[in-house]
N, C-alpha and C positions, 0 to 999 in steps of 0.2 A: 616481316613475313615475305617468302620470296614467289616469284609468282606462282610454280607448282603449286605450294599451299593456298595459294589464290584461287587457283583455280579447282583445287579438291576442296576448299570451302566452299565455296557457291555452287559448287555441283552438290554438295552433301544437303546444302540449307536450298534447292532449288526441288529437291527430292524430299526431303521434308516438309516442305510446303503443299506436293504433291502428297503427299502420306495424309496429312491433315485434313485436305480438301477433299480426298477420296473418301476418308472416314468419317466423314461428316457430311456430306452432301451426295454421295454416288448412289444415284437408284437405277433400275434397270429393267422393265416388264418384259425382256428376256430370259429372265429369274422367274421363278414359283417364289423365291421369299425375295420380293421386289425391293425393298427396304434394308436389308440385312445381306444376301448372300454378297453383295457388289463391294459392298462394305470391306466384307473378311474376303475378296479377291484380291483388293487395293491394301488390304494391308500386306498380305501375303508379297506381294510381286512388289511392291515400293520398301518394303524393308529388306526385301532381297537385295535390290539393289545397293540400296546403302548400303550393306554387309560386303557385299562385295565388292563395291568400293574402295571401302576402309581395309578390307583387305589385299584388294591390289595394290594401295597407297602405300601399306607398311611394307608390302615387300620390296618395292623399287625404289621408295623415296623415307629419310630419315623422318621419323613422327617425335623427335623431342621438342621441337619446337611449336607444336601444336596442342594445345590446351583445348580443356571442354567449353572452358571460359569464353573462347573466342564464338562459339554459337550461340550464347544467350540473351543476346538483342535481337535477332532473329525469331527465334523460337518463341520468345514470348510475344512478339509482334503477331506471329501469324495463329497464333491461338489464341489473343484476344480477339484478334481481327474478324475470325472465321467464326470463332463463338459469338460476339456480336452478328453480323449477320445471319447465321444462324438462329438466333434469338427474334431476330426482325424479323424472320419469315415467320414464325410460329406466333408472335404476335399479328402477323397480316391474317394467318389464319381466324383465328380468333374475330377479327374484326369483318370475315368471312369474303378477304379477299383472294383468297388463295383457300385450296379445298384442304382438309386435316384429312388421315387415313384412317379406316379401320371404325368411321363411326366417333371415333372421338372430334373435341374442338380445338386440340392443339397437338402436333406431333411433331412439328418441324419436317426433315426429311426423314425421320425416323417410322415406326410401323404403330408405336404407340407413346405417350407418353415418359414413361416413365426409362425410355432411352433417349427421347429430347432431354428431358430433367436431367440425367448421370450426364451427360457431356456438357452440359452446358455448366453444371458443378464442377465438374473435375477443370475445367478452363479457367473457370472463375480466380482461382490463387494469382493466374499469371497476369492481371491487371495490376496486382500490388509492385511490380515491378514498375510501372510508371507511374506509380502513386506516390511511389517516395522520388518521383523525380523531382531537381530543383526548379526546370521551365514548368509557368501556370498554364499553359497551354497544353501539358503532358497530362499534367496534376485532371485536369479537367478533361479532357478526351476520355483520358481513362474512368474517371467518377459517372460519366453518360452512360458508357458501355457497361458498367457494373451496375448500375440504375437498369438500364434495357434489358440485361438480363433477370437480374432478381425479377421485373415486372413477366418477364417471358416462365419462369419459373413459377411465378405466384397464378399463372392466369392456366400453365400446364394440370393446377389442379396435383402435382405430385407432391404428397406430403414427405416423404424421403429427402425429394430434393430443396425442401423449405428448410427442413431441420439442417439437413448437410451445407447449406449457403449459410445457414445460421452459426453452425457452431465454424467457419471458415472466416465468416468475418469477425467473431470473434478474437482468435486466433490473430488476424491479420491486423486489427487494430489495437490491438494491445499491444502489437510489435512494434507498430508505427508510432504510436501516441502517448505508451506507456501510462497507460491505464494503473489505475491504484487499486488495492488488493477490495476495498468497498464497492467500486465499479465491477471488478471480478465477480461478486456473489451477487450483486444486482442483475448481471448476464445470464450467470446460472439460474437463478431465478428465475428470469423473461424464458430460458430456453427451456425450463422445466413447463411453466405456463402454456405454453407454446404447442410441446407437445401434449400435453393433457387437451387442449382445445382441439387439436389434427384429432386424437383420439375420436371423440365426440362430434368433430365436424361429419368424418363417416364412419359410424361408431360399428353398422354393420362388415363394412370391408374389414375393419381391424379385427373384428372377432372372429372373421371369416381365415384371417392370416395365422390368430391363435388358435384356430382349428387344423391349421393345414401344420405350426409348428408341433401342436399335440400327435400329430397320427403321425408326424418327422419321428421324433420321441420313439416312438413304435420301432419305426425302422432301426434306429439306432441302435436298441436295446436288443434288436433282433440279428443284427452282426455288430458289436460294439469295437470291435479291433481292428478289422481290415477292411468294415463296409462292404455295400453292396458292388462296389468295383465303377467305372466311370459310365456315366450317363445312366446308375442305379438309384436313383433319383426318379426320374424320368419312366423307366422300365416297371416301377414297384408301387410307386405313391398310391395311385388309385384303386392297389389293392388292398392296401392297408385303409383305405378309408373306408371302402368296402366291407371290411372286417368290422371296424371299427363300429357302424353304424347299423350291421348285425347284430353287434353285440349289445349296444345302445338302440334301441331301433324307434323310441320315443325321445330320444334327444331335441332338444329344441335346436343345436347347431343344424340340424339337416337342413333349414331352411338358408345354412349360409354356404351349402357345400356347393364347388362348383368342378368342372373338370382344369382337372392342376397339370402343367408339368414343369413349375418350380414352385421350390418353398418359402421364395420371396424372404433370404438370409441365406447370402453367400457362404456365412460359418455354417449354418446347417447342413447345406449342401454339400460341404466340404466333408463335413462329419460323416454324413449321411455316404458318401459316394464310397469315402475312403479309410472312414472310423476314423480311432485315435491314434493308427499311423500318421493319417493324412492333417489333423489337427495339429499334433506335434510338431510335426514338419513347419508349419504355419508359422506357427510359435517361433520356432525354434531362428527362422531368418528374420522375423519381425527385430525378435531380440538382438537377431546380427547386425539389423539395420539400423534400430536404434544404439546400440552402442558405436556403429561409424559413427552417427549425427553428433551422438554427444563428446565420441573424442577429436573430432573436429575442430581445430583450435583455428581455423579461418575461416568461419560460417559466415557468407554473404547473406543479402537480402534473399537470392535468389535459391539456395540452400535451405531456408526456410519455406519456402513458397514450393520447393519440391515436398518438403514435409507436409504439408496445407495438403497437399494435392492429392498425398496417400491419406492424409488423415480424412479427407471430403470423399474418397470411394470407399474406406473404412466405414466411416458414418452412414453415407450408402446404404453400402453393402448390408445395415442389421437389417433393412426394412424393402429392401428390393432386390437384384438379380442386373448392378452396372458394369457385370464380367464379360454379358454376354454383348455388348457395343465395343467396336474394334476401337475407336476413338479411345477409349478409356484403360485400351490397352497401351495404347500411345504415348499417353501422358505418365500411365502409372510405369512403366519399364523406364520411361525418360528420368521419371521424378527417382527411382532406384537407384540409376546410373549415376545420376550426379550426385545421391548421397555417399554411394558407395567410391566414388574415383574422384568427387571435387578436387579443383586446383591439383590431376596428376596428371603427367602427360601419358597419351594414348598409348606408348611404349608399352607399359602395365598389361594393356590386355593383349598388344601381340607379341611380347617376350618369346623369343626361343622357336618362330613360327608355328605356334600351337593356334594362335587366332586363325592364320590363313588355311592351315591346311585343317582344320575345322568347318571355315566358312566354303571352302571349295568344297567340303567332302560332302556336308548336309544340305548346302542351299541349292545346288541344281536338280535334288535328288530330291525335294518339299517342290522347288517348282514345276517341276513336271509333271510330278502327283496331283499337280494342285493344277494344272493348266489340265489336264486327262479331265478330271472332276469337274472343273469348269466347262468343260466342253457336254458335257454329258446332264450337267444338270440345263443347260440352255437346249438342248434336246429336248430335254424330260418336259418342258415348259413346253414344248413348240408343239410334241405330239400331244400335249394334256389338253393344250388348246383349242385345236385340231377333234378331240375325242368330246369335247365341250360342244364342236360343229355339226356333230352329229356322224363324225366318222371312226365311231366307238371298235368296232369288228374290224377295221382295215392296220386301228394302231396297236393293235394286241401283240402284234411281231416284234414291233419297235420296243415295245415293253419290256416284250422279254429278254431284247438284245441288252435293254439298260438293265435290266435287273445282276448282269455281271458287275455293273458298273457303279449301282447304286444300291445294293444288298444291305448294306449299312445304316442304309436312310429311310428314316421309320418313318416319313411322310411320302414318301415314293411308294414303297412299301405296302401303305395304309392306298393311297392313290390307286396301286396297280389291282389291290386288291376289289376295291370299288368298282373298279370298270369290267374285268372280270365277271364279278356278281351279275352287275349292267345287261351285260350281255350271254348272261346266265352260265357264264361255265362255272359252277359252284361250286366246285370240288377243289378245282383250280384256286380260288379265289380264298375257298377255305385254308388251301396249303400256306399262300403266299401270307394271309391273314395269320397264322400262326406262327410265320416271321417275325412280322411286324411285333407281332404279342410278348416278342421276347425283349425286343427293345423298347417298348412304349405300351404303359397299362392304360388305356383309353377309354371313355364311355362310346365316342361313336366308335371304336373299333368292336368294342360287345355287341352294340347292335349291327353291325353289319356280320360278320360270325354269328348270330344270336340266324338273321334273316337268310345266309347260307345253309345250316342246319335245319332252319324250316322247312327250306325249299327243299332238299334232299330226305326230306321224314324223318331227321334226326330229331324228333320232337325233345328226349330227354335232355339232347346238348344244348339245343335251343332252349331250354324253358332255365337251365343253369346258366347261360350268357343274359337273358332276358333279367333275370334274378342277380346278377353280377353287375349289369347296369342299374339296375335299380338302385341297387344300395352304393357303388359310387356317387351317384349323383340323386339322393331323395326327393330332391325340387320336383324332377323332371318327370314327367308325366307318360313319355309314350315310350318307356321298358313296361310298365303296366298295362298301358293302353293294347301292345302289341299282343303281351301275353295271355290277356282277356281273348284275343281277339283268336290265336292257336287255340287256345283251349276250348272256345266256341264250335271252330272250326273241325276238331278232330272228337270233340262229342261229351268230354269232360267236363258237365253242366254245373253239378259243386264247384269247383275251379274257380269258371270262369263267373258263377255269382258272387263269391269269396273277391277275387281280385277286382269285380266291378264297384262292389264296394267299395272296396281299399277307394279306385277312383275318384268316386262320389263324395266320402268325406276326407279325401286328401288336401289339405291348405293350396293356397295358390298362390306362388311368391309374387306372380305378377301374371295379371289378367290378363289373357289373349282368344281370340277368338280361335283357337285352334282348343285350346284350353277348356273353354265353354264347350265347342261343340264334343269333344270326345265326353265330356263329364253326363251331356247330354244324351250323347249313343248311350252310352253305359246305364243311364236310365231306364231307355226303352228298350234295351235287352233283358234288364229286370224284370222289368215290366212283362215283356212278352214271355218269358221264361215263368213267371207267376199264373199267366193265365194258359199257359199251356199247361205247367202244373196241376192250378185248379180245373180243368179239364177235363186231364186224367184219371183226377181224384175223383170228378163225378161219374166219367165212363165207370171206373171202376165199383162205387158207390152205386150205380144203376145194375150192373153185373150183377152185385150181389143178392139185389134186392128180384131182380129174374131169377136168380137162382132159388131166393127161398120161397117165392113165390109157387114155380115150378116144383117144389118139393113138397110145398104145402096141397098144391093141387092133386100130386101122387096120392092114391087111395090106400090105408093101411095095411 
């Protein structure tokens, strides 16, 4: 290898290592999604570069002598490596050395669990690469780091990622060890076990998933061909649960429903967004990628461990949502690439200049779009902050300038629209809310619409968003609490004793003192509304009794 290729190796493996680290470790509280947005910047702008890299290289320097082969001691180094560490911090959390996000006990640098668990899975395959090394010092480095993690995964609490490390070592050690067909059905067994006990360890969460894939169902059957179209998911769910629980309205799931915007199954999603075009589709490259693997007559270890890696965000993927962590975009395009081009030289994909003048034509044209967006959500952070300080009225200009800029972003959107209300422009607020409504079916977006309508005497819209949050989300107490409280207010005494009710014997998923005391108003509205009643009934009862009295008095 001469040293041009030298030096386009180590630039490409010095940027991939950059890629990894970004996707895995980058947070940012110049973000609104501190955990996440930093994430999908670094992968954006560090794949750019490699693209364009590999495309300046093909044009000016021969690529037959360069093979994929030549990056995967690299590659598999720094994705154990990083996933190990990674794994160590979420254990320090845990041992409450370092603080978890979001209320949880383990998240890594992630925002919740269960995108620590998909990365730390999907990494997990590439330790087998120094497992089958012949140095006992490889063998063994590597058995730690796959110890650290599994323990980082088992303490994450993510049952997704227990199963998918399960059925990966599987996999991986029947490769290594050649496992006998009786060892086979003993596996299947432990992993059938396994998941029957996940079931039952939180047997409410899992019924709560089987309720969100049932109302999915809904969607489906509701456009079965072309789906609801992208981020249709997202935009429609909470309406259909909605429905759903109208139509059911003594269900005993209501005590599991919660506000969704995913259906926790990638396939679902997939269905759901795009129908059985977009399923097909699925299919139909899977099928293409497995028949590369299997007509691959030079399959290395590492060939396998790309297969591991799709088969572990496969596994995933039925029980969570590891598409949406850039990291595991990483691994899964990387793990594609070399099933698809193993042992061919890079030539292949820039034949004929179709790679370059591809990569020059789309990549400065994603980056800039994406540096524009960038800029603008680190704004949207700065003034939300800012409007948090109590200088609500001064950022409304700011607002509106991002609203060119972020119309698309249904948390911006849902934001603008809040501060708006905040500061009473409600009409305003109801506009921008009706944005929002188109991209993301929300419970707090009902009640904030629900409490714009009140304020403008739109009682009858209000009392239909009030009604619309209820039945997304049945747990939840104050779409009732609120509408008792309109209907008091604008004189509709039937109503509002009707829905105090409801109240009063509504279950209570979990005790809170917010919870107690509304249940308790709601009594002494009864209450009061009874004896104003009986009141009445006696003023009226004493009237009549003057009256016959007086008539009686009258002389014939």
């Amino acid at each position: 290898m001469d040293g041009w290729i030298k030096i386009f190796v180590y630039f490409e493996v010095f940027f991939f290592f950059l890629l990894c680290l970004g996707t895995l470790f980058l947070n940012n509280s110049s973000f609104v999604k501190v955990q996440i947005a930093p994430k999908e910047y670094s992968f954006i702008f560090c794949s750019s570069i490699i693209l364009i890299t590999l495309a300046v290289y093909s044009i000016f320097k021969s690529t037959k002598k360069l093979q994929m082969n030549e990056f995967i001691f690299p590659v598999c180094l720094f994705i154990s490596a990083l996933c190990t560490v990674q794994a160590m911090y979420g254990i320090a959390q845990f041992m409450h050395i370092f603080l978890a996000f979001g209320g949880f006990s383990v998240t890594g640098s992630f925002d919740n669990p269960a995108g620590f668990a998909a990365c730390l899975c999907v990494g997990f395959p590439f330790f087998f690469y120094f497992l089958a090394e012949k140095e006992r010092w490889k063998r063994s480095v590597s058995t730690v780091g796959m110890a650290i993690i599994g323990l980082a995964v088992l303490l994450s609490g993510s049952r997704a990622g227990m199963v998918a490390l399960t059925v990966v070592c599987i996999f991986g050690f029947f490769y290594l060890f050649r496992i006998s067909a009786k060892q086979i059905i003993i596996a299947g067994i432990f992993l059938a076990i396994l998941m029957t006990g996940l079931y039952f360890m939180k047997k409410k969460s899992a019924d709560g998933r089987l309720l969100i894939w049932r109302c999915s169902w809904e969607m489906i059957k509701n456009k079965p061909f072309i789906g609801h179209g992208t981020g249709g998911f997202k935009a429609n769910y909470m309406n259909f649960q909605a429905l759903y629980f109208k139509e059911h309205p003594n269900s005993k799931q209501a005590m599991l429903a919660d506000n969704i915007s995913r259906p926790f199954n990638e396939y679902i999603g997939l269905f759901v967004n795009y129908g059985l075009v977009g399923l097909l589709l699925l299919v139909g490259f899977l099928f293409y990628l497995a028949r590369a693997f299997k007509q691959n007559a030079n399959k290395t270890l590492f060939t396998f461990i790309a297969y591991w890696c799709l088969t572990t965000i496969g596994v995933f993927a039925l029980f969570s949502y590891p598409l949406r962590y850039p990291f595991v975009w990483v691994t899964g395009l990387l793990s594609c690439l070399f099933i698809l081009f193993q042992g061919k030289d890079w030539h292949i994909l820039t034949r004929k200049l179709t790679f370059p003048i591809l990569i020059f034509s789309l990549v400065p044209i994603i980056c800039v779009n994406s540096y524009s967006r960038l800029k603008a959500e680190m704004k949207w952070c700065t003034i939300a902050q800012k409007s948090l300080a109590g200088q609500t009225e001064q950022m409304l200009p700011e607002y509106k300038l991002l609203h060119n800029k972020l119309f698309n972003n249904e948390l911006f959107l849902y934001n603008y629209a809040a501060e708006l209300n905040f500061t009473k422009h409600y009409e305003e607020s109801q506009s921008i809310a009706h944005e929002c409504e188109c991209l993301w079916a929300d419970y707090d977006l009902q009640m904030l619409m629900a409490d714009n309508c009140q304020q403008m005497k739109g009682y009858e819209e209000a009392e239909q968003h009030f009604r619309t949050a209820a039945a997304m989300c049945p747990v939840r107490f104050m779409p009732l609490y609120q509408l008792a409280k309109m209907y008091d207010a604008i004189g509709r005494k039937n109503e509002t004793i009707t829905v105090a009710k409801q109240i009063i014997n509504k279950p209570i998923k979990i005790a809170s003192p917010t919870v107690i005391a509304i249940q308790r108003e709601m009594r002494q509205l009864i209450e009061k509304e009874e004896i104003i009643k009986i009141k009445n009934e006696n003023i009226r009862q004493g009237n009549t009794l003057n009256v016959q009295s007086s008539d009686a008095a009258l002389p014939p």
